[in-house]
N, C-alpha and C positions, 0 to 999 in steps of 0.2 A: 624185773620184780625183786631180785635176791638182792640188788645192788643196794635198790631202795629200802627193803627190809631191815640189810645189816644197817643204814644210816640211820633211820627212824629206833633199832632198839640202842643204838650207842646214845643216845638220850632217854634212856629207858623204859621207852614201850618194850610191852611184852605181845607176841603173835597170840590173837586167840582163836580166828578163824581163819580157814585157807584153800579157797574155794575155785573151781569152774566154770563156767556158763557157758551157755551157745555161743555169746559174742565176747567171751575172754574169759578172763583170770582175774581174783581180786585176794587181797591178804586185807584183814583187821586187825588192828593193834592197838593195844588199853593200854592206858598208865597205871602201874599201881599205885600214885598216890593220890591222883585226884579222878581217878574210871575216865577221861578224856579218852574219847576212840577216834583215832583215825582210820578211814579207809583208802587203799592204795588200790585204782583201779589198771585193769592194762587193757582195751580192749582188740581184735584181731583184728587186722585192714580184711579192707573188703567188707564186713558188718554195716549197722546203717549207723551205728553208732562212733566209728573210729574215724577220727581226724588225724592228719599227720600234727606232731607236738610242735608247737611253736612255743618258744619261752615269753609268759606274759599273755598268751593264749585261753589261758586255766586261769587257775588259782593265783594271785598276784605273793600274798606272803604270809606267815604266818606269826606270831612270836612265843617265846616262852619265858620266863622269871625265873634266872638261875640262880646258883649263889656265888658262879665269880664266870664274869663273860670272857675275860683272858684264857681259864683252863679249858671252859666247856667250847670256845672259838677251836684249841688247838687240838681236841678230844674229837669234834667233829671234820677236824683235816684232814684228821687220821683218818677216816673212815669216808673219805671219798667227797668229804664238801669242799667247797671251794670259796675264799674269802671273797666277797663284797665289797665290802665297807669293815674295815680291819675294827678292832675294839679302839675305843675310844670314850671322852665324859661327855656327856649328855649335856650339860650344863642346866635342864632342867628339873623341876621333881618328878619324880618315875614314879605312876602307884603302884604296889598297895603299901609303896612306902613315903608317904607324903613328906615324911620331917629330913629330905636330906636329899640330893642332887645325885643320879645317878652316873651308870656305864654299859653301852647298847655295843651291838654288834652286828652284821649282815655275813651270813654264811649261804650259799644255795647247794641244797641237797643235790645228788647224782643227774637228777635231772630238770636242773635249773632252776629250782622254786627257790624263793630266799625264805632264809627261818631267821628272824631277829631275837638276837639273845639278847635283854635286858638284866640289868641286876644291881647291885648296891654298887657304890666309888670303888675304886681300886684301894686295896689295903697298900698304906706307904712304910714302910718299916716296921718296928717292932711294936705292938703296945705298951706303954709305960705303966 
């Protein structure tokens, strides 16, 4: 649960709840810029609820709209993700920016889930 914690706030969720239950443990985490909550559940084996984790079992993936998928790919390396599908061009248009071709990324969190990092092209040099 700590593992998964630190990966979800190095994309800046903040913990707001962190809680117990008969059949486990669960942490909540907001974003401050758009209130988007995640919940991180763990439940104990033996419960009627705990399955052993198989990857693609769950949740398949999620994404989020950075502002450069290069830095935020090698930001969450750091912190224990693991590359996918390296950065790379999209070649299509990414909303919610229609008038330009973006750049995606596949990272999986501590515990396999993939977070797709979408965002604008890659800046090529300097602007003029």
């Amino acid at each position: 649960m700590d593992r998964s914690t630190r990966f979800y706030r190095a994309l800046g969720f903040r913990q707001t709840i962190r809680g117990k239950t008969p059949i486990g443990e669960f942490v909540q985490l907001e974003h401050p810029n758009n209130g988007f909550t995640l919940e991180l559940s763990q439940f104990r084996p033996g419960t009627s609820i705990w399955e052993r984790y198989r990857s693609g079992s769950e949740m398949d993936h999620f994404g989020f709209w950075v502002d450069d998928v290069d830095t935020w790919t090698r930001k969450l390396l750091r912190v224990g993700g693991q590359t996918k599908i390296s950065p790379y061009d999209t070649g299509v248009v990414i909303p919610p920016r229609p008038a330009f071709k973006g750049r995606a990324a596949y990272v999986a969190d501590p515990d396999g889930i993939w977070i797709e990092l979408m965002g604008p092209p890659k800046r090529r040099g300097r602007p003029k």
